[in-house]
C-alpha positions as CSV (number, residue, x, y, z in Angstrom):
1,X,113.8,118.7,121.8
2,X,112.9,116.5,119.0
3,X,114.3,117.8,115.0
4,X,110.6,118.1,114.5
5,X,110.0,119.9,117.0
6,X,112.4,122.6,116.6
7,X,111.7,122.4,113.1
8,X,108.0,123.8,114.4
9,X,109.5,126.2,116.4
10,X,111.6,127.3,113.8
11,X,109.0,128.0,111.1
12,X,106.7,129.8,113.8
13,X,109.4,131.9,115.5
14,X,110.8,132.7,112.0
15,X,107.5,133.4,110.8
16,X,106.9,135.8,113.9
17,X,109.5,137.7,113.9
18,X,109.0,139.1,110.1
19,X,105.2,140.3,111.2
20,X,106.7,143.5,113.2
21,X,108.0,144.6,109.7
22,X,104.7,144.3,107.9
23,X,103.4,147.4,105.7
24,X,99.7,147.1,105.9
25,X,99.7,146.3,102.1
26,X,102.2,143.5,102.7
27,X,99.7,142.0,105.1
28,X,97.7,140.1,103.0
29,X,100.3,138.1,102.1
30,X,100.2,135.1,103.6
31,X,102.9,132.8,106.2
32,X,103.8,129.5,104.7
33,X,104.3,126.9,107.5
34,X,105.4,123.7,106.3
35,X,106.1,120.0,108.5
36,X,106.3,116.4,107.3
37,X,103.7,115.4,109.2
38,X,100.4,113.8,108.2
39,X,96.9,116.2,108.4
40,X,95.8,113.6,111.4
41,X,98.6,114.5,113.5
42,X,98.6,116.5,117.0
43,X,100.8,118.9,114.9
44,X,99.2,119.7,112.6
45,X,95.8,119.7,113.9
46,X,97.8,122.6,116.4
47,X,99.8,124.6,113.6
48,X,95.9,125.1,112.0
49,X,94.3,125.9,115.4
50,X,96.7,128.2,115.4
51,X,96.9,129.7,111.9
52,X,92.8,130.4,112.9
53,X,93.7,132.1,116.0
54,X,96.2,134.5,114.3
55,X,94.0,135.0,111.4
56,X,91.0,136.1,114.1
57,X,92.7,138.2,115.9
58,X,94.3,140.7,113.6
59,X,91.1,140.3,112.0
60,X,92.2,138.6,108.4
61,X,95.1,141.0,108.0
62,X,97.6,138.4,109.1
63,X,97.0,134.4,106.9
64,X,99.0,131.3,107.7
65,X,99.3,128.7,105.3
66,X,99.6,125.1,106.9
67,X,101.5,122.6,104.4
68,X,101.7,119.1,105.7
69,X,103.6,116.0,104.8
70,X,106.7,117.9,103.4
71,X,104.3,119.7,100.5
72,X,106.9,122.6,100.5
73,X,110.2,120.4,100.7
74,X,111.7,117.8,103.1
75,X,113.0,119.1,106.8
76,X,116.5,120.5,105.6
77,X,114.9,122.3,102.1
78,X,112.2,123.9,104.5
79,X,115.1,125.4,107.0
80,X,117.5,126.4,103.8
81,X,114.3,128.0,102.4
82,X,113.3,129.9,105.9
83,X,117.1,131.1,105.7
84,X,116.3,132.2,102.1
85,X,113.4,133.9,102.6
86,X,111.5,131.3,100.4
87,X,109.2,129.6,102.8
């Protein structure tokens, strides 16, 4: 599995597994998912299909944030910030 791939995998698993342990207040708060690569790429074109899926079926309780091109941090800062709770 390629770094960026399981750096996907990562941010959606990670990002998963906190949305059992939602109040409904804390809903609205949205998931930040973050990759380094560019908007035109399969990716990223995926990660927002996706983000629209999730936000459709719990019916705009549940928002995901799609940052491409390394807006929140390059590969390592994202993962340090996933295991800080920052991302």
């Amino acid at each position: 599995m390629s770094v960026r791939r399981s750096l996907f995998a990562i941010a959606v698993f990670g990002s998963a597994r906190l949305a059992p342990g939602l109040t409904p207040a804390a809903a609205q708060a949205p998931f930040r998912l973050g990759h380094v690569l560019s908007e035109s790429h399969s990716w990223h074109v995926n990660a927002t299909g996706f983000a629209q899926e999730v936000e459709q079926r719990t019916s705009g309780r549940v928002k995901i944030q799609v940052f491409p091109g390394g807006q929140l941090g390059a590969e390592t800062r994202v993962i340090e910030g996933l295991q800080l709770g920052s991302v």
